[in-house]
VEXVO-586432 format. One line per field, with one value per residue (C-alpha): x negated, y, z negated; residue in one letter. Coordinates in steps of 0.02 Angstrom, whole numbers, plus 50000, padded with zeros to 5 digits. Each point is the difference from the previous one (the first is absolute). Layout:
<sites>
east	X, ...
north	Y, ...
up	Z, ...
resn	A, ...
</sites>
This chain:
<sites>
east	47920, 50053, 49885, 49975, 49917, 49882, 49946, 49958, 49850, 49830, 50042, 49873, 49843, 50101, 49992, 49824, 49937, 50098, 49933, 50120, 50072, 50083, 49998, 50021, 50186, 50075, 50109, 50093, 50058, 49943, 50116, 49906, 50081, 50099, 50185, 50057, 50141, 50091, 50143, 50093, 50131, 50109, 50107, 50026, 50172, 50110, 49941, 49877, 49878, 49910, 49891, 49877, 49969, 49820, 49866, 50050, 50129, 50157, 50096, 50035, 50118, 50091, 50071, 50144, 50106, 50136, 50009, 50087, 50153, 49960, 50033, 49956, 50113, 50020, 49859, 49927, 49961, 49851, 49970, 49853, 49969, 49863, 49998, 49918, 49898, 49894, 49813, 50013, 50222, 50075, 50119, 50105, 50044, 50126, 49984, 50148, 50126, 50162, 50064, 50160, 50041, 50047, 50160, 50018, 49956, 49870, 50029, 49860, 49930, 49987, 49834, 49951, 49940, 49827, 49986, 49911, 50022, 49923, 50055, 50010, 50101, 50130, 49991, 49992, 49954, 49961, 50005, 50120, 49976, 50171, 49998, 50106, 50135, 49989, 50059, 50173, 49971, 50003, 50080, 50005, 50070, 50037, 49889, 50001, 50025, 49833, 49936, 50024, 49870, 49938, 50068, 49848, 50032, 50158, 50075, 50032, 50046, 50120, 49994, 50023, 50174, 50029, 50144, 50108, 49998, 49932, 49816, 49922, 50017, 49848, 49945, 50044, 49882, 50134, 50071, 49891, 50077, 49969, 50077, 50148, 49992, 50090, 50152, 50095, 50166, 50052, 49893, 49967, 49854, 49896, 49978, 49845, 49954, 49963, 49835, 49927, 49885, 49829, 50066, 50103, 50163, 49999, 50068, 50167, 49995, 50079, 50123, 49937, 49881, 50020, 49900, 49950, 49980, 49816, 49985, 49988, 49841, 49924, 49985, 50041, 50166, 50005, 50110, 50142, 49981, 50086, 50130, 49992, 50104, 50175, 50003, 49906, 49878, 49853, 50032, 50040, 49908, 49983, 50005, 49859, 49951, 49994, 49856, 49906, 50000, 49837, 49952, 49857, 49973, 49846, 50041, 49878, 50092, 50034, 50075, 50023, 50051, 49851, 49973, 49929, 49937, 50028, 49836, 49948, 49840, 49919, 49867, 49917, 49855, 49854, 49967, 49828, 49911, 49922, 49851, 50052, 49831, 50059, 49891, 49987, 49957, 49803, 49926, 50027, 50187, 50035, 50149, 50133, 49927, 50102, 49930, 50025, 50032, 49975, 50064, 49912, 50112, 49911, 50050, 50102, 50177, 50166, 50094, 50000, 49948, 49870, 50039, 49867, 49963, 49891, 49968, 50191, 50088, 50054, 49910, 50109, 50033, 49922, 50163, 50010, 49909, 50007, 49847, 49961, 50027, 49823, 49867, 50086, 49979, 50103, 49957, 50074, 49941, 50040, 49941, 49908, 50005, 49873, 49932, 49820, 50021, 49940, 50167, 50060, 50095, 50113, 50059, 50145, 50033, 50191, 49968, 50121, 50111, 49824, 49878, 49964, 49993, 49803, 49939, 49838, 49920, 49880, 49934, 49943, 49976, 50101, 49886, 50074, 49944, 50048, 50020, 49932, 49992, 49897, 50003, 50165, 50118, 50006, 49910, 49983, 49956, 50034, 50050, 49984, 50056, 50120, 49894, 49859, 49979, 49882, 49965, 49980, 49937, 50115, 49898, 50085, 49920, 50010, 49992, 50081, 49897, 50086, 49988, 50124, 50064, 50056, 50121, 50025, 50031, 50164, 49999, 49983, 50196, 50087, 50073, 49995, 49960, 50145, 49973, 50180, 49993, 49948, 49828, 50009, 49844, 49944, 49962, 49852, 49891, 49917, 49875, 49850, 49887, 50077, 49890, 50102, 50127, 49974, 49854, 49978, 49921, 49919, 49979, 49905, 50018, 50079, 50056, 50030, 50121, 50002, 50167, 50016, 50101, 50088, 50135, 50120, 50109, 49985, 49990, 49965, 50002, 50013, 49962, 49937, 49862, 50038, 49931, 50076, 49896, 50015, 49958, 50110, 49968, 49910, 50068, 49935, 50082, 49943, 50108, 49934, 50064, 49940, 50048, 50044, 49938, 50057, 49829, 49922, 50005, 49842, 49972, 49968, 49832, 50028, 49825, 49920, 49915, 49979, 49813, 50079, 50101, 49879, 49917, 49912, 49859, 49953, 50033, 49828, 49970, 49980, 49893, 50062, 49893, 49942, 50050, 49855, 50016, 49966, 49867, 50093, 49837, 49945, 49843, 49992, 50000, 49929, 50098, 50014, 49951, 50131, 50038, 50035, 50174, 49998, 50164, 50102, 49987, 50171, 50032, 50037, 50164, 50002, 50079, 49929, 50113, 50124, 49963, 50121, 49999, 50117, 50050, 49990, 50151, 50058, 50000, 49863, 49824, 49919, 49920, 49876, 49841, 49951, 49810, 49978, 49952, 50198, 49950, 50114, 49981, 50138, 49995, 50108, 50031, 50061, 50084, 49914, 50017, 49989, 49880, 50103, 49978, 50062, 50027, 50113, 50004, 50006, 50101, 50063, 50187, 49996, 50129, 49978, 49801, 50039, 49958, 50176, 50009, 50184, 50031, 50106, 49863, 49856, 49869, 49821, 49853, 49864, 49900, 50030, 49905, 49999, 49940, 49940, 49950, 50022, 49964, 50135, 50011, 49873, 50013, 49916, 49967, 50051, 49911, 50112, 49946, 50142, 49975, 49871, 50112, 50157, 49879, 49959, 50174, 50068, 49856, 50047, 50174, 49931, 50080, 49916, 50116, 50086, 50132, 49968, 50077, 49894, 50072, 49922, 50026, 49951, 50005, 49955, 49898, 50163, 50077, 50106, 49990, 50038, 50030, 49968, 50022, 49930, 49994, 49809, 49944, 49879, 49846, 49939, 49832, 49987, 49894, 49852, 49982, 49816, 49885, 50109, 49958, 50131, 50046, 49998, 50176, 50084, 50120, 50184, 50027, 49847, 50025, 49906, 49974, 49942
north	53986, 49991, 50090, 49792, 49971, 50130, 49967, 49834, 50042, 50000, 49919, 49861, 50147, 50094, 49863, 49971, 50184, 50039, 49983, 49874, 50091, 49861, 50028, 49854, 49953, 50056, 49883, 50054, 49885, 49980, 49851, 49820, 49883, 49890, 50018, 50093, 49976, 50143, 50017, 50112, 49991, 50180, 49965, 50175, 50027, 50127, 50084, 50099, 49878, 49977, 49863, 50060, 49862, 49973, 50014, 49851, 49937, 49972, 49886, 49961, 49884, 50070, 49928, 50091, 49964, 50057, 50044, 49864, 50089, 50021, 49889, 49857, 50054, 49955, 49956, 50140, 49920, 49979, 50049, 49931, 50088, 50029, 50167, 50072, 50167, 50114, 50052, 50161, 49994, 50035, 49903, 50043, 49871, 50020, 49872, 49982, 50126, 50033, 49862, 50039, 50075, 49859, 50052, 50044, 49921, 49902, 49978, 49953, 50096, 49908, 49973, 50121, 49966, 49978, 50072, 50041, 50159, 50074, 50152, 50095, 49905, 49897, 50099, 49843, 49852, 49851, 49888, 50025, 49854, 50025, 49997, 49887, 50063, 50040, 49873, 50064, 50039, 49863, 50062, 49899, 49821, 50064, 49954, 50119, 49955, 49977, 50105, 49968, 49920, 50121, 49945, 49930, 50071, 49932, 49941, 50107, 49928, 50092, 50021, 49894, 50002, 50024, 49880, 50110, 50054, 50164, 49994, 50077, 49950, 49996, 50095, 49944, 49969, 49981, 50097, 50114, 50082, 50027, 49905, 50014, 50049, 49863, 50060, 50013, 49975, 50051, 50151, 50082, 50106, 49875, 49931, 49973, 50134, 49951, 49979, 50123, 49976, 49997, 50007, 49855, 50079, 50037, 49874, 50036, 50063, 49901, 50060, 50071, 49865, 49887, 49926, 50104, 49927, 49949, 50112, 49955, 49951, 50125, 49952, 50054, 49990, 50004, 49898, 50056, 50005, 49903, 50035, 50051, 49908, 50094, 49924, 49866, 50121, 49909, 49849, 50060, 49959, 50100, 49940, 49996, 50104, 49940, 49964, 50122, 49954, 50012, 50022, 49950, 50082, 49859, 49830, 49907, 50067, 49862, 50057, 49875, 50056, 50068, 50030, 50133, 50178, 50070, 50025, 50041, 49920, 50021, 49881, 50016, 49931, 50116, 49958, 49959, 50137, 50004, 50090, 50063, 50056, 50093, 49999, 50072, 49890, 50029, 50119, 50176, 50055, 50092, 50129, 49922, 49812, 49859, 49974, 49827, 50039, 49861, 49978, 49861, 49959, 49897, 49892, 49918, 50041, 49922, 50131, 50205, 50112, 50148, 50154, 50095, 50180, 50130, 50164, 49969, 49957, 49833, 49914, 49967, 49799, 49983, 50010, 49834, 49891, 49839, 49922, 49819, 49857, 49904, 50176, 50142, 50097, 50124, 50099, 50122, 50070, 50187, 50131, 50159, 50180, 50159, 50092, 49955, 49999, 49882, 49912, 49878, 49819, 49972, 49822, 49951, 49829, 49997, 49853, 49843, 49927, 49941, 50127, 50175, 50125, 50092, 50107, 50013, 50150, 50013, 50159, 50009, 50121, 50017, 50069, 50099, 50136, 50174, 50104, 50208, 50107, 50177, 50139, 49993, 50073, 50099, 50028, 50155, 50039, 50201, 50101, 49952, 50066, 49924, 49890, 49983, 49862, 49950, 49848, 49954, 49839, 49888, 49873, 49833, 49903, 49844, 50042, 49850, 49828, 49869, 50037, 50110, 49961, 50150, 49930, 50167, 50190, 50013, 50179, 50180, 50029, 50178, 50048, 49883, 49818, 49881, 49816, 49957, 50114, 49994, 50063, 50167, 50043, 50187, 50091, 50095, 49876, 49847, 49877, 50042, 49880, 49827, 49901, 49937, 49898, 49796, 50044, 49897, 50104, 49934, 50101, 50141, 50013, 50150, 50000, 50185, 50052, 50166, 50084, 50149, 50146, 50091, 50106, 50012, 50103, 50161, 50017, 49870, 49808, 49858, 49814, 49857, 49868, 49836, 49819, 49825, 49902, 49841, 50099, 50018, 50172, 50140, 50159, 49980, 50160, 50169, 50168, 50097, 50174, 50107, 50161, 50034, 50177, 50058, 50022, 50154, 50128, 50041, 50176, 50044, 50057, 50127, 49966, 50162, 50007, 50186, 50057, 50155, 49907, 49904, 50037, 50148, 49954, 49828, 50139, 50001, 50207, 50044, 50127, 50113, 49985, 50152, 49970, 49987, 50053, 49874, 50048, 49984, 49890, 49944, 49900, 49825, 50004, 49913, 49889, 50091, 49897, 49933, 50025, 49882, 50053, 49949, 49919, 50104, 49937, 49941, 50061, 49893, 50011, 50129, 49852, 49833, 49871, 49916, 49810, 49893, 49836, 49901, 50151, 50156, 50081, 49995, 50128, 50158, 49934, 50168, 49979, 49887, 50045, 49886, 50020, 50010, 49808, 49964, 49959, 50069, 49941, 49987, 49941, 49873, 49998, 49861, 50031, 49941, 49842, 49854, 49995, 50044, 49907, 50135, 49964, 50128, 50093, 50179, 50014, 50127, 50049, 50007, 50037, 50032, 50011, 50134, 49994, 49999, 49943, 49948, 49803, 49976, 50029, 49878, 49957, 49990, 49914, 50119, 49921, 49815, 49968, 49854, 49911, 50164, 49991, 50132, 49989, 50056, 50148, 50064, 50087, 49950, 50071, 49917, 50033, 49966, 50018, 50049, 49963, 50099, 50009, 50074, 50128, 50037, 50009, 50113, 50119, 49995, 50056, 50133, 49922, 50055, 49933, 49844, 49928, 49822, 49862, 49903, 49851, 49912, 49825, 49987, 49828, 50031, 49887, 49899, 49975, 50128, 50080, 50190, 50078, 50207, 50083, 50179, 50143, 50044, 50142, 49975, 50144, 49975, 50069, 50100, 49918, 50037, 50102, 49959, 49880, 49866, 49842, 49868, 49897, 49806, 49925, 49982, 49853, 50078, 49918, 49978, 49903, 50036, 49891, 50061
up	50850, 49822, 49853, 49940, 50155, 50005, 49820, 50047, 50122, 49957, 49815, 50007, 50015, 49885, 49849, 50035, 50003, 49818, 49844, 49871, 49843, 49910, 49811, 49877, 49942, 49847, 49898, 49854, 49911, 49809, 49918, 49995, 50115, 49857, 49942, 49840, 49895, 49902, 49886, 49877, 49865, 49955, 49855, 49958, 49952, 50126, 50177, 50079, 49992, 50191, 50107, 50131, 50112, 50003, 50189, 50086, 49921, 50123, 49892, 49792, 49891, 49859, 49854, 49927, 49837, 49933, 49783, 49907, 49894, 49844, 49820, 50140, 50104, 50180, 50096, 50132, 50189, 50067, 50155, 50140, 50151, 50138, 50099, 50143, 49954, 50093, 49923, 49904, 49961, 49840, 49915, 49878, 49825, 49876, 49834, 49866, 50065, 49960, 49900, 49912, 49826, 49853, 49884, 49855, 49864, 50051, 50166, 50116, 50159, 50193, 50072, 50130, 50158, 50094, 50189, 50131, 50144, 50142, 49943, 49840, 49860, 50092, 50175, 50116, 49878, 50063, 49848, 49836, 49845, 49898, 49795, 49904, 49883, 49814, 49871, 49919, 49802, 49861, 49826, 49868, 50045, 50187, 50134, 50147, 50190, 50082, 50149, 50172, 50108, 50132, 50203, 50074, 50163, 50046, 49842, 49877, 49813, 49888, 49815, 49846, 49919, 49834, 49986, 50114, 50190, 49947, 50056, 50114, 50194, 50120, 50136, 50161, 50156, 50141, 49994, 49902, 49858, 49832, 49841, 49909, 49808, 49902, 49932, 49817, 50001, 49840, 50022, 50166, 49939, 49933, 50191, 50068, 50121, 50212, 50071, 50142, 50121, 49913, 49842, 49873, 49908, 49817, 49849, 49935, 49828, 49854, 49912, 49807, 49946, 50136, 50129, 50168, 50151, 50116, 50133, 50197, 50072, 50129, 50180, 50200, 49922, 49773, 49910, 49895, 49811, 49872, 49904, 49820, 49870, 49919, 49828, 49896, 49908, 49935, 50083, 50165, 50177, 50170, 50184, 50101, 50147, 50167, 50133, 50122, 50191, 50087, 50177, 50127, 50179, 50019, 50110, 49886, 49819, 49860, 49837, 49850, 49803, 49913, 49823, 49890, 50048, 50173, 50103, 50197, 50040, 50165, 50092, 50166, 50094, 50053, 50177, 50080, 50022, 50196, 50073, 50192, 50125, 50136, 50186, 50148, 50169, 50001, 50147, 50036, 49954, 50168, 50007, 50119, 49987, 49912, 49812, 49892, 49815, 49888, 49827, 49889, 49835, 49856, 49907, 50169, 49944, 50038, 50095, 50012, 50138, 50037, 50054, 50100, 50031, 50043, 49917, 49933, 50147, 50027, 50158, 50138, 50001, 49833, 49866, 49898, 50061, 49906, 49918, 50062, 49854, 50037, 50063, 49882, 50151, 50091, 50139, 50158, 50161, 50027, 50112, 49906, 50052, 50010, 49965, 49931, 49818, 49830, 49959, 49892, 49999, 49873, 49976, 49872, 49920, 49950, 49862, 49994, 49844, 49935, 50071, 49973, 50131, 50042, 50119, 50084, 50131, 50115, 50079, 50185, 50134, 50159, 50150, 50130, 50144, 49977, 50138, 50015, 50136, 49980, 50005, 49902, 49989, 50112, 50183, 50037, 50190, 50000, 50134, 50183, 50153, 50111, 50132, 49881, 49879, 49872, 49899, 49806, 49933, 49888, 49892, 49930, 49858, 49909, 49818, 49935, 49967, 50138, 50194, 50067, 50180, 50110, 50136, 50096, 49985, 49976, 50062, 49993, 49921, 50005, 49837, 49829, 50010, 49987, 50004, 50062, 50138, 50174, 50059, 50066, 50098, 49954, 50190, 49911, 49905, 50091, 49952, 50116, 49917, 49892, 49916, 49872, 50098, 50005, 49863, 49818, 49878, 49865, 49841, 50029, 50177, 50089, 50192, 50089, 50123, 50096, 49988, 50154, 49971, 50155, 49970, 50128, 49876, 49907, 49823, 49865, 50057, 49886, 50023, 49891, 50010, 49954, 50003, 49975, 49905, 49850, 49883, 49847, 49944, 50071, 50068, 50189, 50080, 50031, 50035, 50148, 50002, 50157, 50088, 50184, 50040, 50170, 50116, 49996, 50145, 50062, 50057, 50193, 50023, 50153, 50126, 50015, 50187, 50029, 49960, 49936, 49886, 49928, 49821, 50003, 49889, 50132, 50174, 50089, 50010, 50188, 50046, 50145, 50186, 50103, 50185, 50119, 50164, 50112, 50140, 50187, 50052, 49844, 49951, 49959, 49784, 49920, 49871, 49841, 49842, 49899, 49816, 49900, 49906, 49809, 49953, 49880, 49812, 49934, 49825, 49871, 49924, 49864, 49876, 49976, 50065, 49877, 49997, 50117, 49892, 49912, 49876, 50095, 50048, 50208, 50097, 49904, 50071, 50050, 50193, 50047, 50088, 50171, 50060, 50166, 49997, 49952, 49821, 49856, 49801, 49883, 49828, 49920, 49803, 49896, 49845, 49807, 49945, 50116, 50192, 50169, 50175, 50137, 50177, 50120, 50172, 50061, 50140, 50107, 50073, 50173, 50149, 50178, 49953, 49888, 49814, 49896, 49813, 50032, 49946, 50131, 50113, 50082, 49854, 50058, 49863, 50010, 49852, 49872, 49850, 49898, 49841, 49905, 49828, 49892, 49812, 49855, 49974, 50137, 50182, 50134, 50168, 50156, 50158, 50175, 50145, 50136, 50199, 50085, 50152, 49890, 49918, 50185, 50029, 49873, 50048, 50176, 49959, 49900, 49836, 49844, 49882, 49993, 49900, 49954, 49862, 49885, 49926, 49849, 49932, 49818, 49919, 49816, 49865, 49958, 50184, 50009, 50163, 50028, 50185, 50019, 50154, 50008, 50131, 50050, 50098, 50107, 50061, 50156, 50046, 50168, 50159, 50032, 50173, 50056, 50027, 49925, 50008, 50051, 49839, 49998, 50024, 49838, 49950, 49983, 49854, 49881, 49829, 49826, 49873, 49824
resn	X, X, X, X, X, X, X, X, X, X, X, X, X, X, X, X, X, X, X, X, X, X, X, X, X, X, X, X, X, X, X, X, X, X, X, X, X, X, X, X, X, X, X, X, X, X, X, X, X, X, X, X, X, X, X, X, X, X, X, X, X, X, X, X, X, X, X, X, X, X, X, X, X, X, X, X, X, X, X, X, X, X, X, X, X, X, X, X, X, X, X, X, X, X, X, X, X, X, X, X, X, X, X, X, X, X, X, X, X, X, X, X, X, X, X, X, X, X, X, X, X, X, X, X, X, X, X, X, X, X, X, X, X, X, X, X, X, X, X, X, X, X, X, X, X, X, X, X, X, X, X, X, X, X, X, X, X, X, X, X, X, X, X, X, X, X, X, X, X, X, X, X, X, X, X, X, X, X, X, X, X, X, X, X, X, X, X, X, X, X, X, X, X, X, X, X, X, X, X, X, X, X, X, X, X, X, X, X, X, X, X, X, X, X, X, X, X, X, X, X, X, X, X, X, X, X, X, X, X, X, X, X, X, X, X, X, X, X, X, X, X, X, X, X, X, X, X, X, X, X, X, X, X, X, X, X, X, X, X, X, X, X, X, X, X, X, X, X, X, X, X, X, X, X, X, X, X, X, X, X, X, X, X, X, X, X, X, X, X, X, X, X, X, X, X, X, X, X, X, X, X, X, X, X, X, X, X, X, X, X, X, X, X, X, X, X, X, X, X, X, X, X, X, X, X, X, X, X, X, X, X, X, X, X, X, X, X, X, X, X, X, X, X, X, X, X, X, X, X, X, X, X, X, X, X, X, X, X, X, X, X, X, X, X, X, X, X, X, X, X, X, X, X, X, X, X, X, X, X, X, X, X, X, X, X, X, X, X, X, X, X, X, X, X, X, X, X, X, X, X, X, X, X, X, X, X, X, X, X, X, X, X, X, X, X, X, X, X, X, X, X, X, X, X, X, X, X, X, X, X, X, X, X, X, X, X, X, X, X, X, X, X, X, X, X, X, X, X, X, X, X, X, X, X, X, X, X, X, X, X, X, X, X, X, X, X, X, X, X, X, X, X, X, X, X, X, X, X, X, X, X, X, X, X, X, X, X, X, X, X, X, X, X, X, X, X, X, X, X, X, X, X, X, X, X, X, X, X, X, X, X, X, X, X, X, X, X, X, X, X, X, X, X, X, X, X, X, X, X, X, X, X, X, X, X, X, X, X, X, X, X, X, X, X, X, X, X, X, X, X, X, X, X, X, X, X, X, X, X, X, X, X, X, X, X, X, X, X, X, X, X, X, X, X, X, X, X, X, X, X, X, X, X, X, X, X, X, X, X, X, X, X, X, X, X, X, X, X, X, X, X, X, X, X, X, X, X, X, X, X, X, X, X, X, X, X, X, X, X, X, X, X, X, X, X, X, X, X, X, X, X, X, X, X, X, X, X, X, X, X, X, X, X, X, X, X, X, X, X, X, X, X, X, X, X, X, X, X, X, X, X, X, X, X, X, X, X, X, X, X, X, X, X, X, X, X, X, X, X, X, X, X, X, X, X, X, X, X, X, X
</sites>
């Protein structure tokens, strides 16, 4: 039958018999329910500068521009883009860099460019605005070539020309590579310099007192600068630089010319804040039962999912589950596990493109049985002999708060319990008495079950108690440790039969007759009046006797005294702390109708007792009474003493249950030898009970 199975008895009692501990949801969620916008403009010139994405917020648009060269040069792109971020990310903006140098004289510089990374500076940028390039210098009556217009994502404009082919070429998108400085062919070193990557190249210089060149806008790519002019003087002019290219890793990106100074500016949407109350089905949350979780999302979103757990683990069946459009409500069916404990449900709203996520808890208790078995550890059932046996008294509780249902013993186990392995029956232990097996506890309730130990071995024995039960926690087993003990022997008490043998202080003293000679004819006596003979006294023993109950020690009991009406008294003690019940027999070895203490030998009952209560701590005397007819007996046979064994069944306070066997001597009184009167017929085997 599997463990599901079991759980599932009894459950309908169960619910009704529990108190509910539901507590009251917690939402957290502290944002009204209406949309926000937000936006901001860096402008900043250079790097460094960063963007944490706000709570919420899974997307943003950004507006990114490129610097116009200077002297109204070339116009800087603008650059419109929306990207996907995640709540809490950096990003990383640039404004204005790296336009390049103007010549000299009076040269102007390229506008720099605008972008924006996921990573420090230009580490993985996802949108670059290029600059325009610088206007070439005016001196005098010249006019200098104007700046390049920066590419605009896939067109990228050279510079001006100052009335030659010497300005300053653009960067190119496809492929990517920077611009060419415009050259000077009369003079080589008063070319315009190449653009880089991230960076325009410098303005030619002029040669004395003539015009520089503009330098290259700034971009993925920089233009090249312009050339400077070789002669003229006063009146001479300058190329311009050429055009940035820019870049965009967005689908949605537009880029047009702007104008003016370069700029990032940022705008997002706050989403709608939600408010999620988590529940738990209502009725007792029973350890091993199915359990609805329920997750109720407010305002009723779009989309987005809730993810449920429990104390931190995620609920089996209960990962994303999506939020309906029209209820805002989510929910799962799981099965919970023991033990008994306060726990608590976590549910998480993931948010949507125009809803924020929230999360909500609600705490609950999970009843479940729990299983003990005393006394624990350990059951300890001391020495016994071999072919003796005594009994202990294993107690199994309830102390969780749901019923606990015991299908069966699953047995008294040699060695260390394994769950994977195979029963194996211990030939020492046995349940005498089960009372747990078939059995529903409720909490609070015990059940008992007798476990008898028998050694058939020497030495220490080990075996385990164990139950099978529902319950989810609980430590239901017991050790028993025992000791085999191999049986006693019990001394031969030789019979002693010869009146000379016999003790001298019980010998009857004879007192010698005179002969009488007997006449030949003689005269009719008359009968001569009998004495009455006074039996002899028996002494006491010259120690008192040492008590035969459950703690004395077996075989030192000093002799006990019979009266010549068979009865003999022999006191029982039971040790401090908890009230004895003794029962026993003393019985006597016998062969051929000869008295032997040999266990191999015939066993006759002379005497049983039962149902004696002794007090803790106290002795008490117990009168027998043995056979008339064996008293008889014995004196017949001239026996005085008598070897007999006492055995003595202790069951202490707390169930434990002790067996002593102990060697008693026996005193029997001599006969009487006149006028004795014939003694009622006794019962062989007279019973006593305390």
């Amino acid at each position: 039958m599997s463990s599901h199975s079991l759980r599932g008895r009894a459950r309908g009692a169960r619910r009704a018999a529990l108190p509910l501990l539901i507590a009251a949801p917690v939402a957290l969620a502290t944002l009204p329910a209406v949309a926000q916008a937000g936006t901001t403009t860096f402008r900043t010139q250079g790097c460094g500068q960063t963007w944490e994405v706000p709570a919420g917020v899974t997307s943003a648009t950004f507006e990114v521009q490129g610097a116009q060269g200077k002297s109204s040069g070339g116009r800087g792109a603008l650059v419109t883009a929306g990207l996907d971020v995640t709540p809490g990310q950096t990003l990383y903006l640039c404004v204005d860099r790296g336009g390049g140098a103007g010549g000299t004289s009076a040269g102007a510089a390229g506008g720099g460019y605008s972008s924006v990374a996921t990573g420090p500076d230009t580490s993985d940028v996802r949108i670059v605005a290029a600059g325009g390039g610088g206007r070439g210098a005016s001196l005098g009556i010249g006019t200098g070539g104007a700046g390049g217009n920066a590419g605009t994502i896939s067109v990228a404009a050279q510079g001006g020309d100052a009335g030659a082919a010497n300005g300053g070429r653009p960067a190119s998108p496809s492929p990517a590579s920077p611009g060419v400085g415009g050259g000077n062919a009369d003079n080589m070193a008063m070319s315009g310099r190449n653009g880089d990557a991230y960076a325009g190249g410098a303005g030619g210089n002029g040669a004395a007192g003539s015009a520089g060149g503009g330098g290259g806008g700034a971009g993925y790519y920089g233009g090249g600068g312009g050339s400077g002019a070789a002669s003229g003087g006063a009146n001479s002019a300058g190329a311009g630089g050429g055009g940035g290219s820019s870049f965009c890793a967005s689908p949605t990106c537009t880029a047009v010319l702007g104008s003016g100074e370069a700029y990032v500016t940022i705008s997002w949407t706050d989403p709608i804040a939600t408010t999620t109350v988590a529940t738990v089905s209502s009725g007792q949350v029973l350890a091993g039962d199915p359990v609805t979780y329920r997750a109720t999302v407010s305002p009723v979103p779009s989309g987005g999912t809730v993810h449920f757990s429990v104390g931190g683990f995620t609920l089996e069946n209960c990962d994303a589950k999506p939020v309906d459009a029209e209820s805002g409500v989510a929910e799962c069916q799981s099965w919970i596990t023991g033990p008994r404990r306060d726990a608590e449900l976590t549910a998480t709203y993931s948010g949507d493109a125009a809803h924020a996520g929230s999360e909500g808890r609600e705490s609950f208790h999970v009843y479940a049985g729990e299983i003990t078995a005393t006394p624990s550890p350990d059951a300890l059932f001391g020495e016994v002999e071999l072919g003796a046996s005594t009994t202990r008294t294993i107690t199994v509780a309830n102390v969780g708060d749901a019923d606990v249902a015991i299908s069966e013993l699953t047995g008294i186990r040699i060695g260390v319990y394994m769950p994977t392995a195979p029963i194996e029956l211990s030939p020492h232990y046995s349940a005498a008495d089960d009372q747990c097996s078939g059995r529903t506890l409720a909490p609070g309730a015990t059940c008992a079950v007798v476990v008898r130990f028998a050694p058939s071995a020497l030495g220490e024995l080990l075996g385990e108690f164990s139950v099978r039960s529902d319950a989810w926690t609980g430590n239901g087993r017991v050790k028993l440790i025992g000791t085999g003990l191999e049986p006693r022997p019990q001394e031969r008490q030789p019979e002693t039969r010869d009146p000379e043998t016999r003790d001298p202080e019980t010998r009857q003293p004879q007192t010698p007759s005179t002969p009488v000679p007997t006449p030949s004819n003689p005269a009719p006596a008359a009968p001569a009046p009998v004495t009455p003979v006074k039996p002899a006294e028996v002494p006491a023993p010259r120690n008192p006797a040492v008590p035969v109950g459950a703690s004395s020690p077996i075989g030192v009991a000093q002799p006990a005294v019979v009266t010549q009406s068979g009865a003999v008294r022999l006191p029982l003690v039971c040790p401090p702390g908890q009230p004895c019940s003794v029962s026993g027999t003393l019985t006597l070895a016998i062969t051929g109708g000869r008295a032997r203490s040999s266990a191999s030998k015939t066993t006759r009952v002379l005497v049983r007792f039962s149902g004696i209560k002794v007090a803790a701590g106290k002795t008490k005397t117990l009168p027998l009474k043995l056979p008339a007819s064996f008293v008889k007996e014995q004196q017949r046979k001239g026996v005085r003493k008598l070897r007999t064994t006492l055995t003595v069944n202790t069951t202490l306070g707390n169930g434990a249950r002790v067996t002593r066997r102990q060697a008693v001597t026996l005193l029997i009184p001599r006969a009487r030898v006149a006028q004795r009167t014939a003694a009622p017929r006794q019962t062989e085997r007279p019973s006593f009970t305390g």
